[in-house]
C-alpha positions as CSV (number, residue, x, y, z in Angstrom):
1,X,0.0,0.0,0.0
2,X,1.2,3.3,-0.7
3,X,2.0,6.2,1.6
4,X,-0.8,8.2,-0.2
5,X,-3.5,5.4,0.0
6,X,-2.3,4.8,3.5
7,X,-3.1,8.7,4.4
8,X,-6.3,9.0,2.9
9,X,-7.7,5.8,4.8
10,X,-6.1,7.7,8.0
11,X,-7.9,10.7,7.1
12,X,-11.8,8.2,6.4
13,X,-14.4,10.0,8.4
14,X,-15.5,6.5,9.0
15,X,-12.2,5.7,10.5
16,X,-12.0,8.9,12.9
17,X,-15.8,7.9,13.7
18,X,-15.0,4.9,14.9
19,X,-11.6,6.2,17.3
20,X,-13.9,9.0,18.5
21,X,-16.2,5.6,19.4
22,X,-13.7,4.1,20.9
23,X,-12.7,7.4,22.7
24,X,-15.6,7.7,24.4
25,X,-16.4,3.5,24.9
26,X,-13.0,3.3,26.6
27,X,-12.9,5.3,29.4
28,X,-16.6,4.8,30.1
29,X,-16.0,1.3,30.5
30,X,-13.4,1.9,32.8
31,X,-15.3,4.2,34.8
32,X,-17.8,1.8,35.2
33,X,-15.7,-1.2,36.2
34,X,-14.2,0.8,39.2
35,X,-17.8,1.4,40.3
36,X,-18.6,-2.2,40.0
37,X,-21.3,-2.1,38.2
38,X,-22.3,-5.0,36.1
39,X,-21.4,-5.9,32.8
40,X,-19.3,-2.7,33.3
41,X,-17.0,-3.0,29.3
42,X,-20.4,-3.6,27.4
43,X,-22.7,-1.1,29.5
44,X,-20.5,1.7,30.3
45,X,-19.8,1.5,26.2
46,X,-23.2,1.3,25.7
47,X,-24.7,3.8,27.5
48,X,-21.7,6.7,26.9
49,X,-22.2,6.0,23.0
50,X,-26.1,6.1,22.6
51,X,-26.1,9.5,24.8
52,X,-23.1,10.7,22.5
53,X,-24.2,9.5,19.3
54,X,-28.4,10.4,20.0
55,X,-26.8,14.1,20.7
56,X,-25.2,14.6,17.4
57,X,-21.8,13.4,17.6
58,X,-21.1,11.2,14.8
59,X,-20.2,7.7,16.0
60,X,-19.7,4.3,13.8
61,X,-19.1,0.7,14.7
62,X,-17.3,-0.6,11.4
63,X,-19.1,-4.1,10.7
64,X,-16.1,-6.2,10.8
65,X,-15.5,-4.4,14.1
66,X,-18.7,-5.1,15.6
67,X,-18.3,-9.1,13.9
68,X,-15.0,-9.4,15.7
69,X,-16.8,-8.3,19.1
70,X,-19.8,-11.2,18.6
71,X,-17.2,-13.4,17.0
72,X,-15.4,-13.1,20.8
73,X,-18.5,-14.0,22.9
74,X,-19.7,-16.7,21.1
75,X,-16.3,-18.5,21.1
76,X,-16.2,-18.1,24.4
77,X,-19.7,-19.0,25.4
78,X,-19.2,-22.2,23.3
79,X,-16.1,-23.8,25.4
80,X,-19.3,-24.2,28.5
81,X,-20.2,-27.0,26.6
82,X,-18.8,-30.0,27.9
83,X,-20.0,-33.4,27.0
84,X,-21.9,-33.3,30.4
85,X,-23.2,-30.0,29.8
86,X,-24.7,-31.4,26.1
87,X,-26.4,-34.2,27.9
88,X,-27.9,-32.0,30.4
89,X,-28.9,-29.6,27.7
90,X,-31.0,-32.6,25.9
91,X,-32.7,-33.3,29.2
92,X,-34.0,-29.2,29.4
93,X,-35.4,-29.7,26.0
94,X,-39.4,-29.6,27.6
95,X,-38.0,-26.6,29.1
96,X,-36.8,-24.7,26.1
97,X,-39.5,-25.5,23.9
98,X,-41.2,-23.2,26.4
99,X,-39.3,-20.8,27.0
100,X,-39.9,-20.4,23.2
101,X,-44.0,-20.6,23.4
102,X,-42.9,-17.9,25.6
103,X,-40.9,-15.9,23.4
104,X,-43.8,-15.9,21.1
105,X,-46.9,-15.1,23.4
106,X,-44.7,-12.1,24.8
107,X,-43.7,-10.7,21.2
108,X,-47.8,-10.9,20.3
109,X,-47.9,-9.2,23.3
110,X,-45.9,-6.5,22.8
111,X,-47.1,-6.1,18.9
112,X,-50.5,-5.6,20.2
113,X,-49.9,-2.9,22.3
114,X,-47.9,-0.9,19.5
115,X,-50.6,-1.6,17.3
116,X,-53.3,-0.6,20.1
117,X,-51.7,2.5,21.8
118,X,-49.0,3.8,18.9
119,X,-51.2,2.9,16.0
120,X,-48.3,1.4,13.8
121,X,-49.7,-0.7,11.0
122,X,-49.6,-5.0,11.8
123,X,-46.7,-5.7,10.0
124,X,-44.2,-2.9,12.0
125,X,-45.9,-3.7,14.9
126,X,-45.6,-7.7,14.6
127,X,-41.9,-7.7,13.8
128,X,-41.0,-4.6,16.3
129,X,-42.7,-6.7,19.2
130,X,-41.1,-9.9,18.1
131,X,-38.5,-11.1,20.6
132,X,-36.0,-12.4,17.2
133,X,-33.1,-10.8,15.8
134,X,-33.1,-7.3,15.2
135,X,-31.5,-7.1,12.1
136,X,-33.4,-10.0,10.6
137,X,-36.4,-8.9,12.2
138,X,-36.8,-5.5,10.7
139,X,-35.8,-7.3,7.6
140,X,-39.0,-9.4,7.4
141,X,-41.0,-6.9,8.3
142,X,-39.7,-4.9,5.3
143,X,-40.6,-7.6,3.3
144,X,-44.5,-7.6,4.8
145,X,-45.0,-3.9,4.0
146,X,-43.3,-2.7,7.3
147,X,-41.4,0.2,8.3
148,X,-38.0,-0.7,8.9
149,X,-36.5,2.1,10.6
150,X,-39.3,2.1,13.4
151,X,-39.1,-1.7,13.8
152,X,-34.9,-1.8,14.3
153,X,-35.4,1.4,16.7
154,X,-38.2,-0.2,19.1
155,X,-35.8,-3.4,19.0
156,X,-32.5,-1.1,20.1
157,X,-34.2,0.7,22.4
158,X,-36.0,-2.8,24.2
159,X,-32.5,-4.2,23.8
160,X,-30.7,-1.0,25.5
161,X,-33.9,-1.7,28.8
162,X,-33.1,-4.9,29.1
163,X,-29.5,-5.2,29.2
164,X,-29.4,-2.0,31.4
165,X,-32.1,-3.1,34.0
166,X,-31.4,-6.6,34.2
167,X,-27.8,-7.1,35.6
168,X,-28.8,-3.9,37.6
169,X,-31.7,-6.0,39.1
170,X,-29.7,-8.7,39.7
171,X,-26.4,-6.4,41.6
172,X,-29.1,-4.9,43.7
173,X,-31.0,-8.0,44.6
174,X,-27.7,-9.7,45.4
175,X,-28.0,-12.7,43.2
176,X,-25.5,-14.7,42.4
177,X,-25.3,-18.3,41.1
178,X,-25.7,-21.6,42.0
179,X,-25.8,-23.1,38.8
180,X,-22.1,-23.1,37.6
181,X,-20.3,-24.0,35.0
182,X,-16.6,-23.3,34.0
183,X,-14.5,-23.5,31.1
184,X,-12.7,-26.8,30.2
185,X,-9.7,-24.8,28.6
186,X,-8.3,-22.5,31.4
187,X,-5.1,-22.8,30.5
188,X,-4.4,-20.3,27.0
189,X,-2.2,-21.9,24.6
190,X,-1.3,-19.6,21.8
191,X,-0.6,-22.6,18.8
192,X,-3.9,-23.8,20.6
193,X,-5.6,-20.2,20.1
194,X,-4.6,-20.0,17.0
195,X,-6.4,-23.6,15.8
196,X,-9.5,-22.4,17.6
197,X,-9.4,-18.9,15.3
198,X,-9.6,-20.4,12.5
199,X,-11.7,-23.1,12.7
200,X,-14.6,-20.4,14.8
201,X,-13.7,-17.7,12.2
202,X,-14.5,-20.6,9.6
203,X,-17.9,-21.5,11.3
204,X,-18.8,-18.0,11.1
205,X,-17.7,-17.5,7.3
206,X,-19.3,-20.5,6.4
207,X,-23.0,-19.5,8.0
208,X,-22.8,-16.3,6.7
209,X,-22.3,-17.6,3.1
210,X,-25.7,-19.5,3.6
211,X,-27.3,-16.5,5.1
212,X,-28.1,-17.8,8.1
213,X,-29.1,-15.1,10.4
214,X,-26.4,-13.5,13.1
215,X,-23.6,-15.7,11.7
216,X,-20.8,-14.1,13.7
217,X,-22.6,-15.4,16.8
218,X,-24.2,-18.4,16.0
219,X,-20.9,-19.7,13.7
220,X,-17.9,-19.6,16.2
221,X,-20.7,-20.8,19.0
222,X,-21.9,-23.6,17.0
223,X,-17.7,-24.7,16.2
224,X,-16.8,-24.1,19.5
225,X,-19.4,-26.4,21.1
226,X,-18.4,-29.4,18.4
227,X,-15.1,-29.0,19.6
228,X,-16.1,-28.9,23.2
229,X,-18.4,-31.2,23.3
230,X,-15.9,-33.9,21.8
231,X,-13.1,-33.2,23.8
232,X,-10.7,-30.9,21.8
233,X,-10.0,-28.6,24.1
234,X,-7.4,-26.4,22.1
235,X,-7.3,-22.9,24.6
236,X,-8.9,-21.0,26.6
237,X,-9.6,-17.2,25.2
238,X,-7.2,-14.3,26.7
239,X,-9.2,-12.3,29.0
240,X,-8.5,-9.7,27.3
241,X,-10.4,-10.9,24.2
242,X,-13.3,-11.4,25.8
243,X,-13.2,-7.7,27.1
244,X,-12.5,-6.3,23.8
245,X,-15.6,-8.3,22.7
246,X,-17.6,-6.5,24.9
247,X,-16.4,-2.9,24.2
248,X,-17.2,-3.4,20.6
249,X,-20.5,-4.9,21.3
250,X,-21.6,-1.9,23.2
251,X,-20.2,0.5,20.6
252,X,-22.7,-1.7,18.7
253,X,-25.6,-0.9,20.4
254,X,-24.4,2.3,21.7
255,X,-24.0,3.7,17.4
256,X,-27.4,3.1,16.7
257,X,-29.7,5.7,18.8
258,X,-28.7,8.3,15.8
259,X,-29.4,11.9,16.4
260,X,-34.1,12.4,17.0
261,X,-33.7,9.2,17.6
262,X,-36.6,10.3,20.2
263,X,-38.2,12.3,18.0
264,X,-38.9,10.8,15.2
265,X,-41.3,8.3,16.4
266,X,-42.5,9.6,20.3
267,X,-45.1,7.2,20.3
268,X,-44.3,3.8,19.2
269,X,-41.1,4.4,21.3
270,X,-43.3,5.2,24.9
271,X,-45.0,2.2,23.8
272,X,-42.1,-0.1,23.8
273,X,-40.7,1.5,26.8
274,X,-43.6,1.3,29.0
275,X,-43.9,-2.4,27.0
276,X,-40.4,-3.8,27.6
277,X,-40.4,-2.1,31.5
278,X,-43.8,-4.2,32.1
279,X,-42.1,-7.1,29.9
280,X,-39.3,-7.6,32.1
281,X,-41.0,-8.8,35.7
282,X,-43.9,-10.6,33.9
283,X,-40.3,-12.5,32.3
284,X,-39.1,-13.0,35.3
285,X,-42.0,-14.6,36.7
286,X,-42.2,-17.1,34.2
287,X,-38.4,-18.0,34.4
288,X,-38.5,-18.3,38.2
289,X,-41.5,-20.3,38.1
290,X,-39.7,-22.4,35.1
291,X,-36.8,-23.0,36.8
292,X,-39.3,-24.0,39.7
293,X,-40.5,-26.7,37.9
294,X,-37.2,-27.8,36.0
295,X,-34.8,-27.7,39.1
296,X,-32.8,-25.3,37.6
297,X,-31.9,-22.4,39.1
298,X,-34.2,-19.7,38.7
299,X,-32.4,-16.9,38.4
300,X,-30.7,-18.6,35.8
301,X,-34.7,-19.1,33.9
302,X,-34.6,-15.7,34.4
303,X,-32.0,-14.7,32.4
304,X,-32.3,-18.0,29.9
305,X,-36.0,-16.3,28.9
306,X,-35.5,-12.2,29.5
307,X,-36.4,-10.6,26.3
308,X,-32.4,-9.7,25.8
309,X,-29.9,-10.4,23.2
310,X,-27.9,-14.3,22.6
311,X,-24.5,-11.9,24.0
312,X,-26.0,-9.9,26.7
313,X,-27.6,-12.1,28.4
314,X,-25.2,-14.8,28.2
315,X,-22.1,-12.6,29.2
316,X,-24.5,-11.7,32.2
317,X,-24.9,-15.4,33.3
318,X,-20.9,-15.6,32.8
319,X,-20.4,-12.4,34.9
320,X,-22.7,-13.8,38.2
321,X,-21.7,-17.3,37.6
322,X,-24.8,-18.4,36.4
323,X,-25.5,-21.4,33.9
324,X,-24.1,-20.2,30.7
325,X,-25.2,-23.2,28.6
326,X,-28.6,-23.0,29.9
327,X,-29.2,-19.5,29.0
328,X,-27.1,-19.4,25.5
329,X,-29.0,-22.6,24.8
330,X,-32.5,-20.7,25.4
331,X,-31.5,-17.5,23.5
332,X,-30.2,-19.5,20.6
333,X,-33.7,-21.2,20.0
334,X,-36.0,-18.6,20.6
335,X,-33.3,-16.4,18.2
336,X,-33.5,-19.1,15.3
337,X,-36.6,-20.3,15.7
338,X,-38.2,-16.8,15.2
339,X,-36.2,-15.9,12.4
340,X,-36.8,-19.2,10.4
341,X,-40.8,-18.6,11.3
342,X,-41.6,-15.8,12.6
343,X,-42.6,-14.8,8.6
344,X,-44.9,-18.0,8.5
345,X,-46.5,-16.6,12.3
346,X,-47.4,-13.3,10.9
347,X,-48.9,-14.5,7.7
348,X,-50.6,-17.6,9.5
349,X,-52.4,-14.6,12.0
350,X,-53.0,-12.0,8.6
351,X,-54.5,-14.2,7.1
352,X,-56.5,-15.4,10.4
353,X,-57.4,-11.5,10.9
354,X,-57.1,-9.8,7.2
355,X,-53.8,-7.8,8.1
356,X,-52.2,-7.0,4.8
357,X,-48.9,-8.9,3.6
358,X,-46.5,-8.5,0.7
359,X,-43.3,-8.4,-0.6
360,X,-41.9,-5.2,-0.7
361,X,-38.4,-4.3,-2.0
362,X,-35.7,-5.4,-0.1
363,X,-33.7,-2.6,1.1
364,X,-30.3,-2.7,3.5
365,X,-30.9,-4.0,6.6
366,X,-27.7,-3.6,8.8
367,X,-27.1,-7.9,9.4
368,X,-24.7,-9.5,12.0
369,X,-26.3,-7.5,15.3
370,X,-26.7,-10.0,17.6
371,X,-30.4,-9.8,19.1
C-alpha cells in the first residue's frame, strides 16, 4: 500500500468515527468497572455512546468491528459446553420448547400494544414486538409492507432496557449463582488459540455464506461447542479478548440511537418503553416459576428467557456465575426459531385476521447485530 492510500484511509471520516467511538467507549467502560457495576466493558460502552451519538456526535461501529466483538463472545460462550453439559442440555429440552412458546406469546404481546396504543400498522408492529433478531427482524418486516426504521429502533431501544435493568436487578438483589459452569480450557495456549481462530472464524464464514441469520454469533458458538463437546479442548480465550468483545459490542448498540432518535417516532417508542419495562418482571415470573418446575436455578430461567440479546444475556450469566449453557442454549432457539418462522407466524395470523402482507423491495438491513 502506498504512503498516499495509507493517508487518505487515515484521514476516512469513517475511520475517525470509529476512534472517536472508541474514545468515548473506553474510558466509560473503565469508569464503570471501578464502580462495580455489572457488565461494566459492554454497559459503560453502551450507554456513553447512545447518549453521545443520539446528541449529534457522529459515531460508527465498522461491521467487521462489531463481527470481531460477537465473533469473541460466542467463542467463548461455546467452550461451557462439555459433554456433560450437552447431555444435560438434551434433558432441558421440555423446558426450552417453552421458554420459546414464551418468546412468542410475549412478542404478540408487545405487537399488540404498539398496534393498540402507537397505531403502527400490523406488519411494524408484529416484527418490532417480536422477541428475534433485530436485524433480521426489521428485515421481514420490510418484506410484509413494514417500516424498517421504526421496527430496528423499538428493538435497540427494548434491547438497550433490558440489558441495562437486568444485571442492575440482579447487583441490587444480590443474586448470584448456583448453577455453575466453568470452562474446560483455562489454560491459553497460543498454537492452541490460533487452531480455535480459524476453525470459529471458519464457522462464522461459512454461516454467513448460507445466510443464516447472526452468523458471527451463531458460527464460532456452534464450532466451539463441536469442539467442546468432543473433547478438543485447544485454549482458553485471553481475558483480554473477551473484554475487547464487549467494548465493541456496546459501541454496537451504543451507534445506533442516531441523532431524533426520540423524536422521530415519540409514540411507538413510549409504547415499547412502558412495554419492555412491564415485559421484564412478567419475564421473570415465568423464568422463576420455570426453573421451579425444572430444578434449575431460577435466576438462571430468568436470564435463559429475558427478552435480551444471545450476548447480553449470556455474558450476564458468565459475569454472576450463572448457567451459561442453559441460557445461551434458550436464546439460541428462541433467536433461530423466530427468524426461520416468525414470517410464517405473521402470515398464518393476517390471514386469520385480514392484516395485509406483501413483498416489498428489499432494502439494507444492517445484518450481524446480535439480538
Amino acid at each position: 500500500m502506498s504512503l498516499v492510500r495509507l493517508s487518505d484511509r487515515l484521514r476516512s471520516p469513517a475511520l475517525w468515527a470509529f476512534a472517536r467511538a472508541l474514545a468515548i467507549a473506553v474510558p466509560a467502560g473503565a469508569l464503570c468497572a471501578a464502580l462495580k457495576t455489572p457488565l461494566p466493558w459492554m454497559i459503560g460502552p453502551l450507554v456513553a455512546c447512545a447518549i453521545a451519538s443520539g446528541s449529534g456526535m457522529r459515531l460508527l461501529c465498522p461491521a467487521p468491528v462489531r463481527c470481531a466483538g460477537l465473533w469473541a463472545i460466542g467463542t467463548a460462550l461455546g467452550l461451557f459446553f462439555t459433554p456433560a453439559v450437552l447431555l444435560r442440555m438434551a434433558q432441558q429440552a421440555p423446558a426450552i420448547v417453552a421458554g420459546v412458546v414464551w418468546s412468542i406469546l410475549l412478542g404478540l404481546a408487545f405487537a399488540w400494544a404498539l398496534r393498540r396504543f402507537a397505531q403502527l400498522d400490523p406488519p411494524t408492529a408484529f416484527f418490532a414486538g417480536a422477541i428475534g433478531g433485530a436485524s433480521e427482524m426489521a428485515l421481514q418486516g420490510e418484506r410484509n409492507g413494514g417500516t424498517v426504521e421504526t421496527i430496528a429502533a423499538v428493538h435497540s431501544l427494548r434491547i438497550l432496557l433490558v440489558v441495562i435493568a437486568v444485571p442492575f436487578a440482579f447487583k441490587w438483589l444480590g443474586v448470584r449463582g448456583t448453577d455453575v459452569y466453568e470452562h474446560v480450557a483455562r489454560r491459553i495456549d497460543y498454537d492452541g488459540l490460533a487452531v480455535l481462530i480459524a476453525a470459529t472464524v471458519g464457522g462464522a464464514l461459512v454461516l454467513r455464506w448460507a445466510r443464516s441469520p447472526n452468523p458471527w454469533v451463531l458460527g464460532p458458538l456452534l464450532v466451539s461447542i463441536v469442539l467442546t463437546g468432543a473433547g478438543l479442548w485447544f485454549s482458553a480465550l485471553p481475558p483480554w479478548m473477551i473484554t475487547t468483545g464487549q467494548v465493541f459490542i456496546g459501541i454496537s448498540l451504543g451507534t445506533r440511537f442516531r441523532p431524533g432518535f426520540f423524536r422521530r417516532a415519540p409514540r411507538p417508542l413510549g409504547v415499547a418503553l412502558v412495554s419492555t419495562l412491564v415485559g421484564i418482571p412478567v419475564t421473570a415470573a415465568f423464568g422463576w416459576g420455570l426453573g421451579a418446575l425444572t430444578g434449575v436455578a431460577p435466576a438462571t430461567m430468568v436470564l435463559a428467557t429475558a427478552p435480551g440479546g444471545i450476548a447480553e444475556m449470556s455474558l450476564t450469566a458468565k459475569m454472576l456465575a450463572l448457567g451459561v449453557p442453559v441460557v445461551t442454549v434458550f436464546h439460541v432457539a428462541r433467536v433461530v426459531f423466530l427468524v426461520l418462522a416468525g414470517n410464517l407466524v405473521y402470515r398464518l395470523i393476517a390471514a386469520r385476521v385480514g392484516w395485509p402482507h406483501v413483498h416489498a423491495r428489499r432494502a439494507p438491513v444492517r445484518a450481524g447485530d446480535d439480538d
